[in-house]
C-alpha positions in Angstrom: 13.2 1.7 -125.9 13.8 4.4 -128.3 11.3 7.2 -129.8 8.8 6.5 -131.9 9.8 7.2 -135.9 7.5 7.2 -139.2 7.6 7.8 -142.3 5.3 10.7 -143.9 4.2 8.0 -146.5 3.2 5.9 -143.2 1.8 8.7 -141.2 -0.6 9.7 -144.3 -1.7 5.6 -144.1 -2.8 5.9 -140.6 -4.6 9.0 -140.7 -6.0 8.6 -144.1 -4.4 11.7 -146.1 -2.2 11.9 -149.7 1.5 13.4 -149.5 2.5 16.1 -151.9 6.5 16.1 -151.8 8.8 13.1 -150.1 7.0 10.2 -148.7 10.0 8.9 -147.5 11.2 11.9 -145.0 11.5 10.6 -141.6 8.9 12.3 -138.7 10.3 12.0 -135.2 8.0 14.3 -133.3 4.8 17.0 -133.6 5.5 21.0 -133.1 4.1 24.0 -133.3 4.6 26.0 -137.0 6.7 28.2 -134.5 8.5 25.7 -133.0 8.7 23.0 -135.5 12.2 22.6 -137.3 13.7 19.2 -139.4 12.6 15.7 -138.4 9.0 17.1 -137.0 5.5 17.4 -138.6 3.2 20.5 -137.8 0.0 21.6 -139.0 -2.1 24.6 -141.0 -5.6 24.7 -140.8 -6.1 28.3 -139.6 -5.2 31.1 -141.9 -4.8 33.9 -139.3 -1.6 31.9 -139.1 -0.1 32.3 -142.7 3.3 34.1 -141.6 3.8 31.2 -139.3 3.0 28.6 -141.5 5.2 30.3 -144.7 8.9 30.7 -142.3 8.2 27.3 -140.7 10.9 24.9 -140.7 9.0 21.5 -140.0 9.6 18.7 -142.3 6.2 18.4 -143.3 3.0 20.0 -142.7 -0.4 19.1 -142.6 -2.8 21.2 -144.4 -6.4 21.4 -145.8 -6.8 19.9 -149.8 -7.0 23.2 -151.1 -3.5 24.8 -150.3 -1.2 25.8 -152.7 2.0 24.0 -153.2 5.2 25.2 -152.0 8.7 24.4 -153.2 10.8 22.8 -151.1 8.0 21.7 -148.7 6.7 18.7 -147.7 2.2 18.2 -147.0 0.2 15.9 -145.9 -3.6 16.7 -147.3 -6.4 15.9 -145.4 -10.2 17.0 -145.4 -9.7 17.6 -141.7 -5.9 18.5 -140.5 -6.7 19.7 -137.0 -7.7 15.8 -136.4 -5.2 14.2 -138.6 -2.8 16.0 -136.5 -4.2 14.5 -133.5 -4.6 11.3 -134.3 -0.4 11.7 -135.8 0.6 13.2 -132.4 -1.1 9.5 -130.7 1.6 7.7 -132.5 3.9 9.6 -131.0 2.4 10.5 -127.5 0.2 7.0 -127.0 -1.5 7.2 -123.7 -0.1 5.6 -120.9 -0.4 1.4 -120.3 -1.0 0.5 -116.6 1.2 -1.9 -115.1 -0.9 -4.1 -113.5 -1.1 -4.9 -109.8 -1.9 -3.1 -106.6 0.7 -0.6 -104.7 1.1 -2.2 -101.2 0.3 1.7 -99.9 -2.7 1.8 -101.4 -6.0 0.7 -99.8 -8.5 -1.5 -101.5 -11.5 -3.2 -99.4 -11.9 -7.0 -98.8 -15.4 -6.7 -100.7 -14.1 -4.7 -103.7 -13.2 -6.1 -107.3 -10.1 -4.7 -108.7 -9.2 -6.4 -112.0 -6.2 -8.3 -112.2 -4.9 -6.2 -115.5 -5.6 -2.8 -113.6 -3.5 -0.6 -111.8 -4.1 0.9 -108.2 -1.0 3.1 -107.4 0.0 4.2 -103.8 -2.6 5.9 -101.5 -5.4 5.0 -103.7 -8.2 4.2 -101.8 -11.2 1.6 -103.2 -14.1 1.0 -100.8 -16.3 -2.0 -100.0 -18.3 -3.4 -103.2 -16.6 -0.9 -105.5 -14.8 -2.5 -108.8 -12.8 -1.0 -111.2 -12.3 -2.8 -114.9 -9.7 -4.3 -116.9 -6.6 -1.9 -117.4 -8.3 0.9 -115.3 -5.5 3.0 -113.6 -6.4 4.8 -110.3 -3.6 7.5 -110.0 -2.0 8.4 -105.6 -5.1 9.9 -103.8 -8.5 8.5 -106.0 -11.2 8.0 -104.2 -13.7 5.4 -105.1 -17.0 5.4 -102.6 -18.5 2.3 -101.5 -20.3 0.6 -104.5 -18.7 2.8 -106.9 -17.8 1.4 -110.7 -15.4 2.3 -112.8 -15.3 0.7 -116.3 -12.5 -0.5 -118.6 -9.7 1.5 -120.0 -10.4 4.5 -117.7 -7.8 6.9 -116.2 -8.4 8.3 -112.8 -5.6 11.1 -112.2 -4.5 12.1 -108.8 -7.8 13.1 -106.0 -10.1 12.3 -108.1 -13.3 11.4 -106.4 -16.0 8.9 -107.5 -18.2 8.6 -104.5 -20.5 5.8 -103.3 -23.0 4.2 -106.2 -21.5 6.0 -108.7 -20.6 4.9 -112.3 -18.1 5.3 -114.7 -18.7 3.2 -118.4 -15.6 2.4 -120.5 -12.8 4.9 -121.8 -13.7 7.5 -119.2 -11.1 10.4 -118.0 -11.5 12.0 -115.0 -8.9 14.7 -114.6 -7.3 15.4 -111.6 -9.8 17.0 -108.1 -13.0 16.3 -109.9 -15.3 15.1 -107.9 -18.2 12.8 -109.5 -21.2 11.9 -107.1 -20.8 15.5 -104.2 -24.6 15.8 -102.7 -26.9 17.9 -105.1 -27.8 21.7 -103.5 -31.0 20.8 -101.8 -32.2 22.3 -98.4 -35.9 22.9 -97.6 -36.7 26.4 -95.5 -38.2 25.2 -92.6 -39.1 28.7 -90.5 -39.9 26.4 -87.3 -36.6 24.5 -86.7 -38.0 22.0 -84.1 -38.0 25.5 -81.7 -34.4 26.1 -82.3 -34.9 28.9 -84.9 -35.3 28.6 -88.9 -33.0 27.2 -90.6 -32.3 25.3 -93.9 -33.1 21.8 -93.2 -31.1 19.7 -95.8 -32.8 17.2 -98.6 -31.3 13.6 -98.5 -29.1 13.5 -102.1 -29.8 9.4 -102.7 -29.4 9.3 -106.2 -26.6 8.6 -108.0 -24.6 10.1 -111.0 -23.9 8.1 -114.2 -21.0 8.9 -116.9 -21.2 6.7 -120.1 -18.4 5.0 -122.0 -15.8 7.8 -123.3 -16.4 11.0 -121.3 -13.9 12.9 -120.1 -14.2 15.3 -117.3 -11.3 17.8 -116.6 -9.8 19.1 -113.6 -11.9 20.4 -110.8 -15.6 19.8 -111.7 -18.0 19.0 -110.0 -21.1 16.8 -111.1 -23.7 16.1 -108.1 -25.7 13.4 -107.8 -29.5 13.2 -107.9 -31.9 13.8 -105.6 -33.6 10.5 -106.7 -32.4 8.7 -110.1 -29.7 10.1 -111.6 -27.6 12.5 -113.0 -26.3 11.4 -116.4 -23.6 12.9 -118.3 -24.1 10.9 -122.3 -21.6 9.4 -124.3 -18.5 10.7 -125.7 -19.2 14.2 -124.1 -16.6 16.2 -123.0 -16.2 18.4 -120.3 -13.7 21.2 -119.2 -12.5 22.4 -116.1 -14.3 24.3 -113.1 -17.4 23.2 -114.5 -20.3 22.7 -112.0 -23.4 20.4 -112.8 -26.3 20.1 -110.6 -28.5 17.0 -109.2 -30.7 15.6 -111.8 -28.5 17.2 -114.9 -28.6 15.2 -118.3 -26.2 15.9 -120.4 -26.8 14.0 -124.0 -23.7 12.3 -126.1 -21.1 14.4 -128.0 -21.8 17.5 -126.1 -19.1 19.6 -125.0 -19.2 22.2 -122.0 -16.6 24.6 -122.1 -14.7 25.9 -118.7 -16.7 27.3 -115.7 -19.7 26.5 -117.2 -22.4 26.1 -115.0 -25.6 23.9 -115.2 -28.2 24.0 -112.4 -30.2 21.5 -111.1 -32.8 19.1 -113.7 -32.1 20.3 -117.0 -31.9 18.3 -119.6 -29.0 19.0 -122.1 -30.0 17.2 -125.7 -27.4 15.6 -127.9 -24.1 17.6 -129.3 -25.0 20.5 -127.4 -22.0 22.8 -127.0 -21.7 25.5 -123.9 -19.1 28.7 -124.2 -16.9 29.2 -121.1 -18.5 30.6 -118.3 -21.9 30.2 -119.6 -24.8 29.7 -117.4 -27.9 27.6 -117.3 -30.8 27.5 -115.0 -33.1 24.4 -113.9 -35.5 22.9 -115.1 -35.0 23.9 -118.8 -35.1 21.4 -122.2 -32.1 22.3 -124.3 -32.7 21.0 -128.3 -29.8 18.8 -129.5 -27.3 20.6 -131.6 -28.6 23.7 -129.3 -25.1 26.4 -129.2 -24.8 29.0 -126.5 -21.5 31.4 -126.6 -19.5 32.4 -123.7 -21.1 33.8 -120.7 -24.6 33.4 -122.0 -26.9 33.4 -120.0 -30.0 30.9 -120.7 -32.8 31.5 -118.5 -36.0 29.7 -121.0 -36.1 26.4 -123.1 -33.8 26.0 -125.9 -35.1 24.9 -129.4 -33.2 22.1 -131.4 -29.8 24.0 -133.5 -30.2 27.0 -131.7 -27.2 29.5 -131.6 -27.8 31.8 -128.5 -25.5 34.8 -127.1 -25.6 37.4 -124.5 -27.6 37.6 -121.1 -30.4 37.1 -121.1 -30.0 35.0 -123.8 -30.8 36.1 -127.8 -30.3 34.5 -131.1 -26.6 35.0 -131.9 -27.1 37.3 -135.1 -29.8 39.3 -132.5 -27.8 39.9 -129.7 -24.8 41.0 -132.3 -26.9 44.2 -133.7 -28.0 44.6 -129.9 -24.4 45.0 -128.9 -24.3 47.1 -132.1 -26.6 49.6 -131.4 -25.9 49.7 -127.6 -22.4 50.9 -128.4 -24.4 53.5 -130.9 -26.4 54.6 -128.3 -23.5 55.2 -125.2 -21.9 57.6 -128.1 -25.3 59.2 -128.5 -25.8 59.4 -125.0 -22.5 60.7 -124.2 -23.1 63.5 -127.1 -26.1 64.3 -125.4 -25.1 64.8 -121.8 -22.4 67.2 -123.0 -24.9 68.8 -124.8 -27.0 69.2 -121.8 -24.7 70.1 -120.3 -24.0 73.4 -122.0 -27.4 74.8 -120.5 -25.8 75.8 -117.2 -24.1 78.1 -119.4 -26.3 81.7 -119.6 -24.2 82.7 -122.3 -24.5 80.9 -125.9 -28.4 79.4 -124.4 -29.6 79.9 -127.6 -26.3 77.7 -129.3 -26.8 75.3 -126.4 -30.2 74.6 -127.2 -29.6 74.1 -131.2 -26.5 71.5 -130.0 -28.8 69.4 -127.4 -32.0 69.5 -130.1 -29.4 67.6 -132.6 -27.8 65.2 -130.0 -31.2 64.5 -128.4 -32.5 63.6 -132.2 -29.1 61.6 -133.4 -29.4 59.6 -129.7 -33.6 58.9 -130.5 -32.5 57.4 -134.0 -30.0 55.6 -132.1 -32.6 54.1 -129.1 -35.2 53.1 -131.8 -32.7 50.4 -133.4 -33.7 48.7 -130.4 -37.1 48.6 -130.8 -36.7 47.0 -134.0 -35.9 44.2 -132.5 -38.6 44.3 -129.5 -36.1 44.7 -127.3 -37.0 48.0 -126.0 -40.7 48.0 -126.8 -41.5 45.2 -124.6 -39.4 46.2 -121.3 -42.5 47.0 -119.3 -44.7 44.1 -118.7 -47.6 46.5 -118.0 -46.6 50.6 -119.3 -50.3 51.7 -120.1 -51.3 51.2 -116.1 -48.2 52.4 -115.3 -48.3 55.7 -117.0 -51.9 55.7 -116.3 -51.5 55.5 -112.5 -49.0 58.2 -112.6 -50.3 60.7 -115.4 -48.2 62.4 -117.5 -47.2 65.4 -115.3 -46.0 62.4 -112.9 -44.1 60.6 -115.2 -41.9 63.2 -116.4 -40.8 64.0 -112.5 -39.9 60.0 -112.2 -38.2 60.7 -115.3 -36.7 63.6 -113.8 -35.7 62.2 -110.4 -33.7 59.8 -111.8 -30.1 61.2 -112.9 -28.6 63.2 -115.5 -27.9 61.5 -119.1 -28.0 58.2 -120.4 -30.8 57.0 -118.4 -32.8 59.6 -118.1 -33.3 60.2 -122.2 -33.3 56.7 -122.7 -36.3 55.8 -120.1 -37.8 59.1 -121.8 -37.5 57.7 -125.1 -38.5 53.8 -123.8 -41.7 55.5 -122.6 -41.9 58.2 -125.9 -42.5 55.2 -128.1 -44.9 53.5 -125.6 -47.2 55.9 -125.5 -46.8 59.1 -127.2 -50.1 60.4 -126.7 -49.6 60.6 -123.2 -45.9 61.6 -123.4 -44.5 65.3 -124.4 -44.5 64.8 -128.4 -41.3 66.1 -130.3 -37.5 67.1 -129.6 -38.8 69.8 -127.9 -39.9 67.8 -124.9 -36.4 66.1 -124.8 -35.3 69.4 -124.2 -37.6 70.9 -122.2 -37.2 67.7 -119.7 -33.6 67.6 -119.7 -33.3 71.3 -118.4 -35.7 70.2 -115.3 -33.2 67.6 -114.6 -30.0 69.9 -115.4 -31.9 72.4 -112.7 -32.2 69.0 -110.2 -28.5 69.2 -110.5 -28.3 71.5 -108.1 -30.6 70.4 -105.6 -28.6 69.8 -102.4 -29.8 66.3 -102.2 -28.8 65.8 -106.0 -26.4 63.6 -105.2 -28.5 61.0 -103.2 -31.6 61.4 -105.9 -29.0 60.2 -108.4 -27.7 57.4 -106.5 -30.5 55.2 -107.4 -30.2 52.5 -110.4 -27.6 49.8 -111.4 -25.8 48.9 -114.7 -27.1 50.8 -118.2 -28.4 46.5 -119.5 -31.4 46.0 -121.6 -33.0 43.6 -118.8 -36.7 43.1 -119.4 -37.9 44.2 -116.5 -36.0 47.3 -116.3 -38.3 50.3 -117.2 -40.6 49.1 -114.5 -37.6 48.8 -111.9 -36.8 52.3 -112.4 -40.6 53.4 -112.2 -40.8 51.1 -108.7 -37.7 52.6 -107.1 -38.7 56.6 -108.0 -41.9 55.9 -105.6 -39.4 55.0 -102.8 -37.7 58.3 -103.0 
């Protein structure tokens, strides 16, 4: 049986779009813009790719309704061309019919149901009470537990794993080495141990997991099942590889979860909800439908409906941007200013040295206080007036002191400056004035171990009163 072939005439009929050139030009195949050349139909929907689009070769093109004409080429005008030319590349690439039987390698229980249009290929393995639907294809080495179901039209690909009371509606994908039903992570500390000794006594994981009709689920995830109930993954979601979802997980329809996303146990994921690659969320949380999160956020709080979140912890997108913003501001300020500070250890030119740190010490305040325009700084220390209390002024400017030269020194200076400037030094002056102390600390023989202490320059919440914690431990 030969190719596939259609017109550009036909192809705008079954995706619903209006030809501007020759309906009649034959379409063999999709490509590219880089790749396509005659007899094949591409597509431009993304204008970063103009160059491509201009020397491409392909017989026709599919593009938005707005694009210009050009001689000699053939379009196909859509209001979407990104899925027109999806659903043109399914006439061309149409997914795979089963051929129906049972592979005499392959291994299905006296008790299970296998329908008589499906297709169990060789080393497939289908335990007691399990069924799988009409025109269902299990691919070499998929595992379906006892009492497992698997719907109609679904594709199992190689290793995949549906494990015992586990469901899978109609239409569903499992790519291949997913595994649908693993125990949830659930142990109970029990310091006893029946006199052996603590330990981490494992919770019985009887619940299930449930995927509705057309969810796929790529390669190598792993959804666990409930501790009791279920975990349910909604309808027409979509899920990418290496993602991990814990017991208890609802995920509502149409979301999509991007590539080593991560979802712990019990939280509820609303409808159209869409996770960035590598993103993170913790249990127990309510995410609002529509709710966005970009890549490696980190959500660690409720979500409200249409939210678009960044960064960890996670902000409102435009927030976290003009964080990022003025973080990069503030490593060049900081950077200025350790130089600066630097210059002191210099007897010669104090006087220059001194005008030079005044004027990076100012430029680097300006560039700490866009923080605390957006409460990021100003709310760091859950309790600062006992803390600063406790310690008294003369106090805090040693912890200040003790804790390294540049960036975090002025900066926990500054954090505590706009705190509570009535207890602090007031002015540029006492930036100076506390730097010096800490450029003489430099020389302390133990310098080295006194700056040793911190982690990673992150506006964390709890930070300022990490660093106040540590310094009493010195």
């Amino acid at each position: 049986m030969g190719a596939p072939s259609f017109t550009l005439a036909e192809i705008a009929a079954r995706v619903g779009g209006e030809v501007a050139g020759d309906g009649s030009v034959p379409i063999a195949g999709v490509a590219p813009l880089e790749a396509a050349g005659p007899g094949t139909l591409s597509f431009f929907a993304n204008k970063r790719y103009r160059n491509a689009y201009q020397q491409c070769r392909a017989a026709a093109v599919v593009v938005e309704p707005a694009e210009a004409e050009a001689p000699g080429r053939n379009l196909l005008r859509v209001a979407n061309p990104y899925l027109a030319f999806a659903k043109a590349a399914t006439l061309f690439h149409p997914a795979r019919a089963p051929v129906a039987g049972i592979d005499a390698r392959a291994f299905v229980h006296p008790a299970a149901r296998v329908d008589g249009s499906a297709e169990v290929m060789a080393l497939a393995s289908v335990g007691a009470g399990a069924a799988v639907g009409a025109r269902s294809i299990l691919f070499p080495g998929v595992v379906l537990g006892e009492g497992a179901r698997v719907g109609q039209d679904c594709i199992l690909y190689p290793h995949a794993v549906l494990r015992e009371g586990c469901t899978l509606g109609d239409r569903v994908i499992l790519q291949p080495g997913c595994v649908i039903g693993a125990d949830g992570f659930g142990f109970a500390f029990d310091p006893e141990g029946e006199g052996a000794g603590p330990r981490h006594y494992k919770v019985p994981q009887v619940g299930v997991v449930v995927v509705e009709d057309d969810v796929e689920i790529g390669a190598n995830s792993c959804i666990d099942r409930a501790t009791l109930g279920a975990t349910r993954i909604g309808r027409g979601t979509k899920v990418d590889n290496l993602v991990q979802l814990g017991h208890n997980v609802e995920v509502g329809p149409l979301s999509i979860l991007c590539g080593q996303v991560g979802v712990a146990g019990s939280t509820k994921l609303g409808m159209g909800v869409v996770v960035g690659g590598q993103a993170g969320i913790v249990g127990h949380l309510h995410i609002g439908d529509g709710a966005k999160f970009g890549a490696q956020c980190g959500v660690m709080h409720d979500v409200e409906p249409g939210a678009v979140l960044g960064g960890t912890p996670s902000r409102p997108h435009g927030e976290w941007l003009r964080v990022e913003a003025a973080l990069g501001d503030a490593v060049g300020a900081s950077r200025r200013l350790t130089l600066a500070a630097g210059a002191l250890g210099d007897s010669s030119g104090l006087q220059s040295a001194r005008a030079e740190l005044l004027l990076q010490a100012r430029a680097f305040s300006e560039a700490m206080r866009r923080f605390g325009t957006g409460g990021v700084y100003l709310n760091f220390t859950r309790e600062p007036d006992r803390v600063i209390d406790a310690f008294g002024s003369e106090k805090y400017e040693r912890l200040v002191a003790v804790k390294g030269f540049g960036r975090w020194t002025a900066e926990m200076f500054l954090i505590f400056r706009l705190h509570r400037p009535d207890v602090l030094p007031v002015g540029d002056l006492g930036i100076v004035k506390a730097i010096e102390r800490l450029y003489r600390l430099r020389k302390r023989p133990d310098a080295k171990r006194i700056m040793k202490v911190g982690q990673p320059w992150r506006p964390y919440r709890s930070v300022a009163s990490w660093y106040l914690w540590q310094s009493l431990t010195l």
